[in-house]
C-alpha positions as a Markdown table, in Angstrom:
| # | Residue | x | y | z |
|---|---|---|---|---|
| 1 | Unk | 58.7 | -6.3 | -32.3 |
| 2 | Unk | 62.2 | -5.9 | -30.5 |
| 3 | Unk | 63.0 | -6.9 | -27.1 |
| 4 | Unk | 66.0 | -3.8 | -25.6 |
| 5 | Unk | 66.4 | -4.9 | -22.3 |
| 6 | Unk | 67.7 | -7.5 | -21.7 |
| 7 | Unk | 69.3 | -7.9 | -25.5 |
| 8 | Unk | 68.8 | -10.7 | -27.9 |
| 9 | Unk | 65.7 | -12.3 | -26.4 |
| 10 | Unk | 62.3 | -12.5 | -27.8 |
| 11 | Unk | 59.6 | -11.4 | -24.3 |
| 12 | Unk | 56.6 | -10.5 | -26.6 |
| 13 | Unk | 55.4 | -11.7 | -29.6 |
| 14 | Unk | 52.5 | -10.8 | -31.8 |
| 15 | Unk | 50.7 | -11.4 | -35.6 |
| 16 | Unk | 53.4 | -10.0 | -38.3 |
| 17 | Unk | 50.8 | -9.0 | -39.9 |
| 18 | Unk | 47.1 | -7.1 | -38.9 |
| 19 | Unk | 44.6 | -6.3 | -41.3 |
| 20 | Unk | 42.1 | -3.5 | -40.7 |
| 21 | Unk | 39.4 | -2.6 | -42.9 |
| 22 | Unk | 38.7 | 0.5 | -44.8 |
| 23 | Unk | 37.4 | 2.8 | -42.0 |
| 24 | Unk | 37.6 | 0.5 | -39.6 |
| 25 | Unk | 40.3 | -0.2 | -36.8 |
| 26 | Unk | 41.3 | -3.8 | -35.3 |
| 27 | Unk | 43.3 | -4.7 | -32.2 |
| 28 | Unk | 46.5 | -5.7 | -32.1 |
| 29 | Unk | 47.1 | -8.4 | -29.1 |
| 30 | Unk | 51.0 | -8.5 | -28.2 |
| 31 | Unk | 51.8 | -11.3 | -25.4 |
| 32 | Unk | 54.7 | -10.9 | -22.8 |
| 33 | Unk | 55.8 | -14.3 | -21.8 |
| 34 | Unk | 59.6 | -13.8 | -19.5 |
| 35 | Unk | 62.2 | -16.2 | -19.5 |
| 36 | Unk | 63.7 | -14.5 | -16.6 |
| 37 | Unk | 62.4 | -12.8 | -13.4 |
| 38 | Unk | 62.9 | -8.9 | -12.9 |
| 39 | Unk | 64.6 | -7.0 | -10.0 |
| 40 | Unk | 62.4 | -7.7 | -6.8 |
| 41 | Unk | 61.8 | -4.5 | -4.2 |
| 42 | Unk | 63.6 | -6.7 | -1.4 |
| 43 | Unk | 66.5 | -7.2 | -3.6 |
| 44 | Unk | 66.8 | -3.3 | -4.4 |
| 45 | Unk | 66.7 | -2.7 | -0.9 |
| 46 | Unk | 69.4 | -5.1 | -0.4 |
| 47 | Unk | 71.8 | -3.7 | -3.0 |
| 48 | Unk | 71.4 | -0.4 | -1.1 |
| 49 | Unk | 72.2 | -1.4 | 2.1 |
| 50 | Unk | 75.8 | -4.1 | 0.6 |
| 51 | Unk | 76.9 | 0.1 | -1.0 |
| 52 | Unk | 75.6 | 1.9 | 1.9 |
| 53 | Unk | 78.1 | -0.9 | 3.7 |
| 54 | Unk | 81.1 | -0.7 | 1.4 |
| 55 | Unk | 80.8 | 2.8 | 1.5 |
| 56 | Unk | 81.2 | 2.7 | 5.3 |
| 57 | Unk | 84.2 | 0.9 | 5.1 |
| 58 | Unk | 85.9 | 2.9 | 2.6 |
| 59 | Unk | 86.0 | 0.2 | -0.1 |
| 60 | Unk | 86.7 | 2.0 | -3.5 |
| 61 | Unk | 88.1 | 4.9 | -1.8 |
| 62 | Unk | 91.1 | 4.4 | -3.3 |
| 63 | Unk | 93.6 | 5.6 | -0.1 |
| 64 | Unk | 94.5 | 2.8 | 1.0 |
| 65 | Unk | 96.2 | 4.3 | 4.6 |
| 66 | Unk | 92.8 | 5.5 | 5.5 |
| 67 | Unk | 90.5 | 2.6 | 4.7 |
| 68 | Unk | 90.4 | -0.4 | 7.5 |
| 69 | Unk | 88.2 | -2.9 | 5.8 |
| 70 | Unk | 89.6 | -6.0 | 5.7 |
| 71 | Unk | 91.6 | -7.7 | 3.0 |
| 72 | Unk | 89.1 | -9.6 | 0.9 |
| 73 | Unk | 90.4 | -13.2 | -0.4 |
| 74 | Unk | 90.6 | -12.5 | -4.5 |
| 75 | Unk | 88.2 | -15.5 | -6.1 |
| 76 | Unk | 87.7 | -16.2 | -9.7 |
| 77 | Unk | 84.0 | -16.3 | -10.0 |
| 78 | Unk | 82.6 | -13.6 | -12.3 |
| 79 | Unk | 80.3 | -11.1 | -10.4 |
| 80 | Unk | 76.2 | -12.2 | -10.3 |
| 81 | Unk | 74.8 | -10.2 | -13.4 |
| 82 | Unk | 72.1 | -8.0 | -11.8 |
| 83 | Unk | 68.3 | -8.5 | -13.1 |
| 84 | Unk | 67.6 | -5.7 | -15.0 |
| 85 | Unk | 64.4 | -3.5 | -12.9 |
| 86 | Unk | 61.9 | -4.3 | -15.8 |
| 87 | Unk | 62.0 | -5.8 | -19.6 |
| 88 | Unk | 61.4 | -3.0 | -22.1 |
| 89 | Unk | 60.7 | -3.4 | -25.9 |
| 90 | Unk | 58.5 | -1.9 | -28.8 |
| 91 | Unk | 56.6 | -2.8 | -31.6 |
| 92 | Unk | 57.1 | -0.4 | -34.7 |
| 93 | Unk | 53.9 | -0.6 | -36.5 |
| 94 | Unk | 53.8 | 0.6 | -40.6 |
| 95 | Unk | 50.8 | 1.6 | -42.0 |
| 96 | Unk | 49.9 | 1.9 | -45.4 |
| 97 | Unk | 49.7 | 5.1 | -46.0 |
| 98 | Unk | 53.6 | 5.8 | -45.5 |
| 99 | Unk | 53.2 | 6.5 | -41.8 |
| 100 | Unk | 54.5 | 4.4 | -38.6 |
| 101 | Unk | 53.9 | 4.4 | -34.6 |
| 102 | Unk | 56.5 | 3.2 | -32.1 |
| 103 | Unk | 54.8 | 1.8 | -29.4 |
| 104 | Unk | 57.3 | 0.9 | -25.9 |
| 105 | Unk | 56.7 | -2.1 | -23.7 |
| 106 | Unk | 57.0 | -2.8 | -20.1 |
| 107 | Unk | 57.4 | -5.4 | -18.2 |
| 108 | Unk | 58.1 | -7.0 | -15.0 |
| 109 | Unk | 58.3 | -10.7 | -14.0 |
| 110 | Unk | 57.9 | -12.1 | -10.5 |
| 111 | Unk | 58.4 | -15.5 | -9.2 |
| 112 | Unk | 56.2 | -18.2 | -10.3 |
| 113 | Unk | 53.9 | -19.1 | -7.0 |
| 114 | Unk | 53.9 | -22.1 | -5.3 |
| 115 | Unk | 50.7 | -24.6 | -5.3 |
| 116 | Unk | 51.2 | -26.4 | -2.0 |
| 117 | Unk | 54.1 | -28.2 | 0.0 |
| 118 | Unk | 54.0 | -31.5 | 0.0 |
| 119 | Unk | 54.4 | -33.4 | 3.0 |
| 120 | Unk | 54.6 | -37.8 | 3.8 |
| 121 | Unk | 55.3 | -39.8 | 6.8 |
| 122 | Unk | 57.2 | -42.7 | 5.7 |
| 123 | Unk | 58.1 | -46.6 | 7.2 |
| 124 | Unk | 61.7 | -46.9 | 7.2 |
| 125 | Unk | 63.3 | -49.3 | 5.2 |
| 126 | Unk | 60.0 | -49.7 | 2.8 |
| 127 | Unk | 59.9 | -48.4 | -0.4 |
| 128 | Unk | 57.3 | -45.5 | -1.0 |
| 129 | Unk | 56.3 | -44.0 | -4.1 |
| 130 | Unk | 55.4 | -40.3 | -4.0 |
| 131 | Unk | 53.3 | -38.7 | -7.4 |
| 132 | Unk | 54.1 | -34.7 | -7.1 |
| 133 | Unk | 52.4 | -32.5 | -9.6 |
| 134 | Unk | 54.6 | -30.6 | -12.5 |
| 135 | Unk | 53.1 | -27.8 | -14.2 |
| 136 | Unk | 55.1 | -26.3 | -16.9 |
| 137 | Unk | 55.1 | -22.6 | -16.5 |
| 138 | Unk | 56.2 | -21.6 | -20.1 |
């Protein structure tokens, strides 16, 4: 089981090992469980419209004489790594009699909802203790 995209994590996990009897067949249950969310549709409409922009401008272009944008302060702050549009893997399967099946993953990861807000009206000046639920996600 091999996680491609993004590298060197571990999204799914299932049994090393599944046993099926002679004749018979067995499932195989393979659980996707993200560390990370995946590209949202508002935030590929966003990225469309920041190069439809740029492009508009001329930035890239190269020519500087033609291009009027202006002169953008240089920072040293590396460039936001993108989320990737989906997590992709695959799970080679070996069977005993010499064969083997790929199988490919696919997954996407949205933000976790939100229960409720929370809301308090408060003295001032008194101390106030407030209990807020924690659910761990992972």
């Amino acid at each position: 089981l091999k996680t491609e995209v993004p590298a060197g994590v571990d999204y799914w996990t299932c049994p090393q090992e599944l046993v099926v009897p002679p004749g018979g067949s067995s499932s195989l249950e393979i659980t996707y469980r993200p560390l990370t969310m995946t590209l949202r549709d508002e935030d590929k409409k966003s990225m469309v419209a920041v190069a439809a922009s740029e492009s508009a401008e001329g930035v890239g272009d190269g020519d500087a004489s033609t291009t009027h944008a202006p002169a953008r302060r240089a920072t040293s702050r590396k460039p936001r790594e993108l989320r990737p549009e989906h997590h992709s893997g695959s799970v080679f399967i070996a069977t005993p009699d010499g064969n083997a099946v790929v199988f490919h993953l696919k997954g996407t990861a949205s933000a976790p909802t939100s229960v409720r807000r929370l809301s308090a009206e408060v003295q001032c000046k008194t101390p106030h203790v407030q209990a807020v639920e924690i659910s761990n996600w992972l």
